[in-house]
C-alpha positions as CSV (number, residue, x, y, z in Angstrom):
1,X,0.0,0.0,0.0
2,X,2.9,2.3,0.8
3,X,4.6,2.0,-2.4
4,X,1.2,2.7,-4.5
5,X,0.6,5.5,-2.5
6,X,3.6,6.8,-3.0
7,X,3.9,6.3,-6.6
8,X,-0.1,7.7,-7.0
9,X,1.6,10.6,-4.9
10,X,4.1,11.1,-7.8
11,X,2.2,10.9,-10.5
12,X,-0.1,13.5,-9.1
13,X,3.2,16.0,-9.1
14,X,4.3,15.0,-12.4
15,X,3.9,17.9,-15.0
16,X,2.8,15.8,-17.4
17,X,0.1,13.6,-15.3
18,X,-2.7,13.6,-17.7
19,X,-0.8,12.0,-19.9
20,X,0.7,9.5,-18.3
21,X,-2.6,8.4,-16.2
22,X,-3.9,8.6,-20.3
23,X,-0.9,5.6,-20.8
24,X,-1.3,4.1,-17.7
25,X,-5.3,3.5,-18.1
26,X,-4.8,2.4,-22.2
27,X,-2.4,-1.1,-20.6
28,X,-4.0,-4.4,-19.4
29,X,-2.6,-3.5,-15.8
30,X,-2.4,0.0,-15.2
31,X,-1.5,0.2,-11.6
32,X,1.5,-2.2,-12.3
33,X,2.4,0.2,-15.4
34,X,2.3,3.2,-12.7
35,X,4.6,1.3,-10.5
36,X,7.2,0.5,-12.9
37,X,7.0,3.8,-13.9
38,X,7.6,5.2,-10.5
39,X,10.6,2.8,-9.8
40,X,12.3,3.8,-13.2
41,X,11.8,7.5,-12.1
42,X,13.4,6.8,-8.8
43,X,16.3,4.8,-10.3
44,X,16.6,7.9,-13.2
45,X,16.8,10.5,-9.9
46,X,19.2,8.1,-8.2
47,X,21.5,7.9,-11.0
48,X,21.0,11.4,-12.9
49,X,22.7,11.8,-16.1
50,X,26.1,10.7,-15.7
51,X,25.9,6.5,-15.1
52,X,30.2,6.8,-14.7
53,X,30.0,9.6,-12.2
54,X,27.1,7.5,-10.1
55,X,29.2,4.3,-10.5
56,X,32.6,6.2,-8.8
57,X,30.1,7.1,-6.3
58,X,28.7,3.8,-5.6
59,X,32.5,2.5,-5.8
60,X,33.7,5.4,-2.9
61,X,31.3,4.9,-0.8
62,X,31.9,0.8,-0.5
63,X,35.6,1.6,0.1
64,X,34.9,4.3,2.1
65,X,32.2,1.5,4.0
66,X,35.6,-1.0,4.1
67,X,38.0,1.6,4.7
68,X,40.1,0.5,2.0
69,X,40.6,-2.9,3.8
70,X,39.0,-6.2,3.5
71,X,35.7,-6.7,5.8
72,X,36.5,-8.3,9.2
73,X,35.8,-12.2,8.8
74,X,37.2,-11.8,4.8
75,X,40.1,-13.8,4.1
76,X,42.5,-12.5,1.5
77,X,42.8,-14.0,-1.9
78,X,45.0,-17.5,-1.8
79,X,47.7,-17.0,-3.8
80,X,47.7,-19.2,-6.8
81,X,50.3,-22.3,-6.3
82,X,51.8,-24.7,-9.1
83,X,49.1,-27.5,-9.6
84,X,49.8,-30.6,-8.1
85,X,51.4,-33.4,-9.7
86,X,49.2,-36.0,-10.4
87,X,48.6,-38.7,-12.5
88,X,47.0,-39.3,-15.6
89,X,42.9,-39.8,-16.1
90,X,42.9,-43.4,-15.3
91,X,40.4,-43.4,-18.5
92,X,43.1,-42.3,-20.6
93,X,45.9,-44.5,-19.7
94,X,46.5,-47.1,-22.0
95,X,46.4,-50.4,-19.7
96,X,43.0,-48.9,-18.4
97,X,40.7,-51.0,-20.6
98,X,41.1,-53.3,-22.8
99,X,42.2,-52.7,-26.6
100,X,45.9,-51.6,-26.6
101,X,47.3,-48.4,-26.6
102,X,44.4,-46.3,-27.3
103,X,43.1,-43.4,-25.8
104,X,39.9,-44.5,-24.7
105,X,37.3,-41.8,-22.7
106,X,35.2,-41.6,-20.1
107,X,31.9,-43.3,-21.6
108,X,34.7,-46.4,-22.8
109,X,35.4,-46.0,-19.1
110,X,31.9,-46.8,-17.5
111,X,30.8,-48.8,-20.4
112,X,33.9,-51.4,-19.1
113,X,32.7,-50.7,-16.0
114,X,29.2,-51.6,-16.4
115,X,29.6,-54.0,-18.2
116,X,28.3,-52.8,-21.2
């Protein structure tokens, strides 16, 4: 109720309020149509004209929020470490199934394992 009210509230300031209750009333859901309308006029005064400008904004005021450090409980990044040697896909090494030295795959895999 609060957010229609508040939406009927700015539509009945808007300048140009005959014609956008003229809109509104021409849709299959008008009072949805007024709504969305209202939150794209919010997000348009949020913003203004200058998305980049709003997005520094947003951007300084999270690291302002942080205070340039990580949030308490955050651990930092691992650093990346030299993967591990290990061996081969067992479905890839020759002596895995039957049929000599080929390179066999995963369904060759279950199929011999299955039985199939």
């Amino acid at each position: 109720d609060e957010a229609v009210n508040e939406a009927f509230s700015a539509l009945n300031q808007h300048p140009q309020r005959a014609l956008l209750l003229s809109q509104f009333t021409q849709t299959p859901h008008p009072w949805g149509q007024m709504m969305n309308w209202h939150k794209q006029q919010k997000l348009v005064n949020e913003i203004g004209d200058d998305p980049e400008a709003y997005e520094a904004k947003i951007r300084e005021k999270i690291l302002a929020e942080m205070g340039g450090q990580p949030q308490p409980g955050q651990q930092p990044a691992p650093t990346p470490q030299n993967a591990p040697n290990l061996p081969p896909r067992v479905a890839n090494t020759p002596s895995a199934m039957s049929g000599g030295n080929a390179q066999h795959t995963m369904e060759d895999a279950e199929a011999n394992l299955w039985g199939r």
